[in-house]
VOPAGU-2260 file (C-alpha; in pm, 1 decimal, decimal comma):
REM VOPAGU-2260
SITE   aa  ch    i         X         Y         Z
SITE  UNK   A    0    8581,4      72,9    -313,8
SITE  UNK   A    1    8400,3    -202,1    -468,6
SITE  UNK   A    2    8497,8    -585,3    -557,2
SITE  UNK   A    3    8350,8    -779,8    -845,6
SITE  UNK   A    4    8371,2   -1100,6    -656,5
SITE  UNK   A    5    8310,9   -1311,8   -1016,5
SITE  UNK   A    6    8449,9   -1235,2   -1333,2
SITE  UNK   A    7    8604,3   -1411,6   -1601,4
SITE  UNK   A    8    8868,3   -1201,3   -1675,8
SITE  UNK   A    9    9087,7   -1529,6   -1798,2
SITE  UNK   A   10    8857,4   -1574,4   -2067,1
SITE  UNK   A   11    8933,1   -1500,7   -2464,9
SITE  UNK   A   12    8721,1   -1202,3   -2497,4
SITE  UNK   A   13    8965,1   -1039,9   -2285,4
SITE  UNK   A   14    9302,4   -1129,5   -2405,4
SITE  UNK   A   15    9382,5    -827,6   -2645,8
SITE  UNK   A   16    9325,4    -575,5   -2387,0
SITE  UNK   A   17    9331,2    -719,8   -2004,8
SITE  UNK   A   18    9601,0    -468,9   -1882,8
SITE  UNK   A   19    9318,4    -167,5   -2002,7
SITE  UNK   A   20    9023,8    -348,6   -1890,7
SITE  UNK   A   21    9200,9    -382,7   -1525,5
SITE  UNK   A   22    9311,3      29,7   -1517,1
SITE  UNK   A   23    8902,8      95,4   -1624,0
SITE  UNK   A   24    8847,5    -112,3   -1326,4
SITE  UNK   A   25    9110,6      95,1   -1076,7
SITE  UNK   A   26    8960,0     385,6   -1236,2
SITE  UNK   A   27    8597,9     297,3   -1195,2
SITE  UNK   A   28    8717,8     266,6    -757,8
SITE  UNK   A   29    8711,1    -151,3    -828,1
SITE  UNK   A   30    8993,6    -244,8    -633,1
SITE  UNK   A   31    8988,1    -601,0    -617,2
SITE  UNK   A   32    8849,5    -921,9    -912,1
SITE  UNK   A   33    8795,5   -1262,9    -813,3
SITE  UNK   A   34    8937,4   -1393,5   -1143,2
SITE  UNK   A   35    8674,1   -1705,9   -1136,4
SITE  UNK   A   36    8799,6   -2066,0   -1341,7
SITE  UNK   A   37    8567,7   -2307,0   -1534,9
SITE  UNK   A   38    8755,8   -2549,4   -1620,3
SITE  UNK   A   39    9135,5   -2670,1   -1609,0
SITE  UNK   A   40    9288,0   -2395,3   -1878,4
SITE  UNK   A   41    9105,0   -2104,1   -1720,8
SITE  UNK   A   42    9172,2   -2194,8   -1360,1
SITE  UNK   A   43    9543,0   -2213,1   -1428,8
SITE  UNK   A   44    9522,4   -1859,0   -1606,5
SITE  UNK   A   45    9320,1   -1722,6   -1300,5
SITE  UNK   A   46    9615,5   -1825,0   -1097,5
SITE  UNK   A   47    9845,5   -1688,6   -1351,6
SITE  UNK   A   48    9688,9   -1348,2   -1367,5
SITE  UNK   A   49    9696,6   -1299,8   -1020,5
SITE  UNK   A   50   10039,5   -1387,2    -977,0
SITE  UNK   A   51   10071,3   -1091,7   -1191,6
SITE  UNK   A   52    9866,1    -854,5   -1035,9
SITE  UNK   A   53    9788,1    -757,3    -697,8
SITE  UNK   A   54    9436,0    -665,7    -773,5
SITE  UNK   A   55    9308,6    -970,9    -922,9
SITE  UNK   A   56    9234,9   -1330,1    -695,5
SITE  UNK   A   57    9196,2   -1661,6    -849,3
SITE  UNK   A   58    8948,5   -1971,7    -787,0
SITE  UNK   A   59    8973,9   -2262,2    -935,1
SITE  UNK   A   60    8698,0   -2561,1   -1079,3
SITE  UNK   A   61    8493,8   -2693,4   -1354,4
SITE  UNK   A   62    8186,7   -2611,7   -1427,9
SITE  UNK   A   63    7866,2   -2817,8   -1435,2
SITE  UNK   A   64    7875,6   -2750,5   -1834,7
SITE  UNK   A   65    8229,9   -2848,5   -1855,4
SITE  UNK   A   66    8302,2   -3139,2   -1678,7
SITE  UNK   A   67    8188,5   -3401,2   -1954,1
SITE  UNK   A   68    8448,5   -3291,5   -2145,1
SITE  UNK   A   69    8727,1   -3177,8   -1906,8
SITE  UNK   A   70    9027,3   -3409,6   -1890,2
SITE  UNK   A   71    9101,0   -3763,0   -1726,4
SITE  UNK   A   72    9281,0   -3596,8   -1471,8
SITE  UNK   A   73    9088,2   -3253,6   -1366,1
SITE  UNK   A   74    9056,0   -3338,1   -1024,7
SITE  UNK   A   75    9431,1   -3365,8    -927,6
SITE  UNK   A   76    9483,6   -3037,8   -1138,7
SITE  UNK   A   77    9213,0   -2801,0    -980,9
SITE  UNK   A   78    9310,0   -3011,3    -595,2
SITE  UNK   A   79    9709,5   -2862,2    -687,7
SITE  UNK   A   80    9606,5   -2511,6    -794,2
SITE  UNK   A   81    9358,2   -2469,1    -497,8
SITE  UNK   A   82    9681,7   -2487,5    -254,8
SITE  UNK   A   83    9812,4   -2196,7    -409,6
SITE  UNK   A   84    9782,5   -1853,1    -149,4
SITE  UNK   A   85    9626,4   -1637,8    -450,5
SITE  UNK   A   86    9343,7   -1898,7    -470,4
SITE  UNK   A   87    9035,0   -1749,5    -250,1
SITE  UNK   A   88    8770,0   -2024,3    -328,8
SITE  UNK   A   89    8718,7   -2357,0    -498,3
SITE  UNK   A   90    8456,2   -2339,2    -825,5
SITE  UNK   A   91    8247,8   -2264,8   -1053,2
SITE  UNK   A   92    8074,4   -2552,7    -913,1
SITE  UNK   A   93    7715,3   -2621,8    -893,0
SITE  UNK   A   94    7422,8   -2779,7   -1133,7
SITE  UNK   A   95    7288,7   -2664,8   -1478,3
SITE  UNK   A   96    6979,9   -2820,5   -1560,9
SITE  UNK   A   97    6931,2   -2569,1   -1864,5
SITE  UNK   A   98    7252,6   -2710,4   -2068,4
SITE  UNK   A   99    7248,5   -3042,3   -2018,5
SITE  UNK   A  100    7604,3   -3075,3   -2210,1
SITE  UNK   A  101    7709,0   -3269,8   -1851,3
SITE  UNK   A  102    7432,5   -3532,9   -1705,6
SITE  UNK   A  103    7311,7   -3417,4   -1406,6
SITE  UNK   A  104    7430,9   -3746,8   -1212,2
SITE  UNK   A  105    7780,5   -3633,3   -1352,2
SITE  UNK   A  106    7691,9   -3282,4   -1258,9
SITE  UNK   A  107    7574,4   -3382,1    -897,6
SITE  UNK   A  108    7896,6   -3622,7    -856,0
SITE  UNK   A  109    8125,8   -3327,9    -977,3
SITE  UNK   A  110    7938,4   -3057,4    -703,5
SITE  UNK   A  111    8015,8   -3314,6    -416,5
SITE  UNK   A  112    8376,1   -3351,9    -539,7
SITE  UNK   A  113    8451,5   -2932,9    -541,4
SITE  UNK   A  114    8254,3   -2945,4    -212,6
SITE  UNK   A  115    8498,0   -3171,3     -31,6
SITE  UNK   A  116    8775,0   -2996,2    -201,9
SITE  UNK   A  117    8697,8   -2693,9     -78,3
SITE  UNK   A  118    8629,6   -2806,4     307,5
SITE  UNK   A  119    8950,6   -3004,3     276,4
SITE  UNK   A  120    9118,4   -2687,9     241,7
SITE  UNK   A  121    8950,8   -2431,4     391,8
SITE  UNK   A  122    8782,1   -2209,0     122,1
SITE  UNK   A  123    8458,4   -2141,4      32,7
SITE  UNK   A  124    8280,5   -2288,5    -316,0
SITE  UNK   A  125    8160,1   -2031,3    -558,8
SITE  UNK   A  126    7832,8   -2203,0    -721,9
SITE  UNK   A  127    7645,7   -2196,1   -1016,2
SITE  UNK   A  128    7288,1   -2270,8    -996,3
SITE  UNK   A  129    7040,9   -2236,3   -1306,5
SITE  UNK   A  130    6697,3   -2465,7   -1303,7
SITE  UNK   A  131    6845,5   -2694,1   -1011,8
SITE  UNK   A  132    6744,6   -2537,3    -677,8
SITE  UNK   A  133    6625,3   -2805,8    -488,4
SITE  UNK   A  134    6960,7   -3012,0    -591,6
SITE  UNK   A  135    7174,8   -2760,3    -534,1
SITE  UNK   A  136    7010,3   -2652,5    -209,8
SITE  UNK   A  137    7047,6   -3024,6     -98,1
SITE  UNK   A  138    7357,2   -3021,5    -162,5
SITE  UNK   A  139    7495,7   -2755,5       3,1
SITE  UNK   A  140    7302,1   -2676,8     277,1
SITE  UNK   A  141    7433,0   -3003,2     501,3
SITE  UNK   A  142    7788,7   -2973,2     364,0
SITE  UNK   A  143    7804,9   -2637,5     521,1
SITE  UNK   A  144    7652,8   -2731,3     854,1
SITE  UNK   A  145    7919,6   -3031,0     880,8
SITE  UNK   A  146    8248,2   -2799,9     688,7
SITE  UNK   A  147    8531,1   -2785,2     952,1
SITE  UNK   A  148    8574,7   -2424,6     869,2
SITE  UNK   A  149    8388,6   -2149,0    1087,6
SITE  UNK   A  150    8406,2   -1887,3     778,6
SITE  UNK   A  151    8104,6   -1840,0     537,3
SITE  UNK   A  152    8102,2   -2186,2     354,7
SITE  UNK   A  153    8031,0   -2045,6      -2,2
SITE  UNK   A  154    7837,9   -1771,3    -272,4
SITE  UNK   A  155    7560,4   -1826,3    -427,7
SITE  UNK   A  156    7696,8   -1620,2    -717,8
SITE  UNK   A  157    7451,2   -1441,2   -1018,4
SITE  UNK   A  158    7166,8   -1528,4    -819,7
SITE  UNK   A  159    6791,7   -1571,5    -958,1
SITE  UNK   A  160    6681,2   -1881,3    -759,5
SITE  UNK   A  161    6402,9   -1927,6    -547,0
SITE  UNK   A  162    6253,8   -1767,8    -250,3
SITE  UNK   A  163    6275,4   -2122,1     -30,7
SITE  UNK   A  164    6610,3   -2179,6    -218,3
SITE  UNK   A  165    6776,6   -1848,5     -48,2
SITE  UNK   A  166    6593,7   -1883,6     258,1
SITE  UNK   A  167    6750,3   -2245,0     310,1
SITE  UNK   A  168    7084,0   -2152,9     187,3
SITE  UNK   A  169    7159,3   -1848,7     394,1
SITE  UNK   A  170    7078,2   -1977,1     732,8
SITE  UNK   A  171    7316,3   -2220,3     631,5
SITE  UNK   A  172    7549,4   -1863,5     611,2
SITE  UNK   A  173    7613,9   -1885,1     234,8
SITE  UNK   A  174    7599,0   -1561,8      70,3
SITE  UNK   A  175    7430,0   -1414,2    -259,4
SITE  UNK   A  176    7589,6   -1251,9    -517,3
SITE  UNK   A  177    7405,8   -1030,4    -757,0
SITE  UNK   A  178    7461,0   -1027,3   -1098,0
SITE  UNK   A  179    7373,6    -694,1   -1384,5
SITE  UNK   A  180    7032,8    -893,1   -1390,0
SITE  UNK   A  181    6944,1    -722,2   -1098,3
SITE  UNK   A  182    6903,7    -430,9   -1318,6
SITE  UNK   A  183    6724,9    -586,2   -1649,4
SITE  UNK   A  184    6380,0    -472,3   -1706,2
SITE  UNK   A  185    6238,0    -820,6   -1802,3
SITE  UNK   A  186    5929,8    -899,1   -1568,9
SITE  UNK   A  187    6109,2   -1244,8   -1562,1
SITE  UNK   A  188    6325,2   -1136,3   -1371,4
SITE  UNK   A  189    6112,9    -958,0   -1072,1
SITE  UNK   A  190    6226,3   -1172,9    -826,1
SITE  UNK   A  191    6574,7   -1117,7    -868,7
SITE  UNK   A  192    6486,0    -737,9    -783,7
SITE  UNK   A  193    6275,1    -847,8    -517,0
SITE  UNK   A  194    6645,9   -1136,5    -342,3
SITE  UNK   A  195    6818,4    -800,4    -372,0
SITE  UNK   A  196    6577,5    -616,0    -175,2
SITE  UNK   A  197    6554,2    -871,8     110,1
SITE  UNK   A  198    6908,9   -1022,7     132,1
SITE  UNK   A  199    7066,5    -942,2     452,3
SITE  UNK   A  200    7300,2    -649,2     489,0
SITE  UNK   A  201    7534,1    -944,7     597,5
SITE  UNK   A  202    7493,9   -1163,0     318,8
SITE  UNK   A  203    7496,0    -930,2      40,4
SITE  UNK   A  204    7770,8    -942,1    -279,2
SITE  UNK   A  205    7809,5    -766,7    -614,6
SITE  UNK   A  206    7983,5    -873,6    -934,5
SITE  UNK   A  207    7965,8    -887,2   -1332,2
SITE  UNK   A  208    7972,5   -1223,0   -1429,4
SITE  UNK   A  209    8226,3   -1072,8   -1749,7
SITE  UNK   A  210    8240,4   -1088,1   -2030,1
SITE  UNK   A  211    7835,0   -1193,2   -1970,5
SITE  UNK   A  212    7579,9   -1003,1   -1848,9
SITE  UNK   A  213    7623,0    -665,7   -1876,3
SITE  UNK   A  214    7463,5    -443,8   -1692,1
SITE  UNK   A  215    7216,7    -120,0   -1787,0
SITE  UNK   A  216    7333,3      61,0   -1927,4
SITE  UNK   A  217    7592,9     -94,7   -2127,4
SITE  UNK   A  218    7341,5    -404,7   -2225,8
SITE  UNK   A  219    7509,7    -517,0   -2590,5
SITE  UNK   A  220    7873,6    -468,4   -2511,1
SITE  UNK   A  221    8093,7    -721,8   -2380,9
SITE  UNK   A  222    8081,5    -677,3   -1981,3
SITE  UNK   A  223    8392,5    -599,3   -1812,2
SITE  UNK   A  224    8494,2    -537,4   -1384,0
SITE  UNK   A  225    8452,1    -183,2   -1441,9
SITE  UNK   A  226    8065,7    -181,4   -1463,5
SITE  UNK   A  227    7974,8    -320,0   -1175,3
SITE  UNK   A  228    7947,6      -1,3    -990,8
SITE  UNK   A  229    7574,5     -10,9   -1234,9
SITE  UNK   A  230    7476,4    -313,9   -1054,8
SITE  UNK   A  231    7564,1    -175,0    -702,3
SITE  UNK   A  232    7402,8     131,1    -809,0
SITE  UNK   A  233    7046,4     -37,2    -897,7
SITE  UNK   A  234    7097,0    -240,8    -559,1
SITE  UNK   A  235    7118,2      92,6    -366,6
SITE  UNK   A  236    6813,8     186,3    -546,7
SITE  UNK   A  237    6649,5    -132,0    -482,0
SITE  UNK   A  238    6729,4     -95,3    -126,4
SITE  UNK   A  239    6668,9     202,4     -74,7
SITE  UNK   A  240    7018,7     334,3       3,1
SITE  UNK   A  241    7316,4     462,5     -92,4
SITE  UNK   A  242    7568,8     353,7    -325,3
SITE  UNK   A  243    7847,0     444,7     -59,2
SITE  UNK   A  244    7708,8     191,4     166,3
SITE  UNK   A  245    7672,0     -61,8     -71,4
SITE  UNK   A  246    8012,4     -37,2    -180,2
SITE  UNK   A  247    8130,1       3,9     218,1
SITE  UNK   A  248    7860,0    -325,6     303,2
SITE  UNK   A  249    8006,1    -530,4      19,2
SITE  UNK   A  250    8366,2    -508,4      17,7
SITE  UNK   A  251    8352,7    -597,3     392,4
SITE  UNK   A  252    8120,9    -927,9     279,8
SITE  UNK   A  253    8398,9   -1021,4      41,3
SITE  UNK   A  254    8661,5    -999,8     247,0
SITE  UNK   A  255    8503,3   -1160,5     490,0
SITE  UNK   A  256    8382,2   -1471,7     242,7
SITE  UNK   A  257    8754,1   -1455,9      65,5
SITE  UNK   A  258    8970,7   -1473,6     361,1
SITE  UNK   A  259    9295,5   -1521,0     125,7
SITE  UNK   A  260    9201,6   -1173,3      25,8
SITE  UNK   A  261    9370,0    -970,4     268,9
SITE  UNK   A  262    9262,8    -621,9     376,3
SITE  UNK   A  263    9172,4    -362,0     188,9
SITE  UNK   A  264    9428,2    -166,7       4,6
């Protein structure tokens, strides 16, 4: 089996046909979503769907882009909802240096809030990262050598950051998630091909990112849990393995990083 450990299946693009989307999923031998929040409406929907459904997880934060305009009060709501037992990590977090819709002192201020969220309860942070690897690396790397927790402290999740950047952040035993840019053809993305070569059997995750970044070859359509069995498929071919034990490699990784996820079904 395979699990898309970040999707945004709480979003709008899905709300006409969620129940189809998740069967295409089942169908597709993805047997568990990490339903992944951004901000206070779509972490409480995360929650919500998977109260609903056994296949889908929740986590719950704001992210970088959103927290200029999230509410007065978003940290009490994401610090009740991460209590709940079908919430598996704390975030998006993380910096955006691309968007700037959030200062990046607000940014950096929010990061260091999720990141003592999540080692005051015991989950790992699921973090954003575009143009801000030397922040985020700073950040993270000595909150996970001082987090109470012995389980792996966090994902780096749709991963494209730098060599130094991944080296740094997965002795500090975060994990990478990979993305359906793995399989893009643009040469700007070569070293996102060459993280999914070298990542450690270990340290290795797969998800979609939906309703974003779909992978080849269904670039153009709205992205959905179902095809991330492309994006294991080109990281089998980057790696110069199977798809089998990519799908064996990172379901154990996830449930391993997601302790609230349970065994496999």
């Amino acid at each position: 089996m395979l699990v898309d450990t970040h999707s945004h299946v709480n979003a709008p693009e899905f709300v006409d046909d969620l129940p189809a989307v998740l069967d295409r999923a089942m169908d597709a031998g993805v047997m568990r979503i990490v339903c992944v929040g951004y901000d206070v409406p779509t972490s409480r929907r995360a929650v919500a769907l998977a109260e609903r459904d056994s296949r889908v997880y929740a986590t719950v934060g704001v992210h970088p882009n959103d927290v200029a305009a999230a509410p007065p009060d978003w940290q009490s709501a994401i610090e009740s909802l991460a209590s709940h037992p079908r919430v598996v990590a704390v975030g998006e977090t993380g910096l955006d240096y691309h968007w700037r819709d959030t200062p990046p002192g607000v940014q950096q201020a929010a990061l260091e809030w999720h990141l003592a969220l999540a080692d005051a309860v015991g989950l790992p942070v699921v973090i954003h990262n575009r143009e801000s690897d030397d922040d985020v690396t700073a950040a993270l790397v000595p909150w996970a050598r001082r987090r109470r927790s012995a389980d792996p402290p966090g994902i780096l999740h749709s991963f494209c950051g730098s060599v130094s950047m991944r080296a740094a952040c997965l002795e500090a035993g975060l994990v990478i998630s990979f993305s359906g840019m793995v399989t893009f053809p643009n040469k700007s993305l070569a070293h996102v091909a060459a993280a999914a070569r070298e990542v450690p059997d270990d340290a290795l995750l797969v998800e979609t990112d939906a309703p974003y970044l779909a992978p080849v070859p269904h670039r153009g359509r709205r992205n959905e849990p179902a095809f991330v069995r492309a994006t294991a498929a080109r990281v089998a071919e980057l790696r110069g393995t199977s798809i089998d034990h990519i799908e064996e490699t990172t379901t154990v990784n996830a449930l391993r990083v997601f302790t609230r996820m349970g065994p496999t079904p």
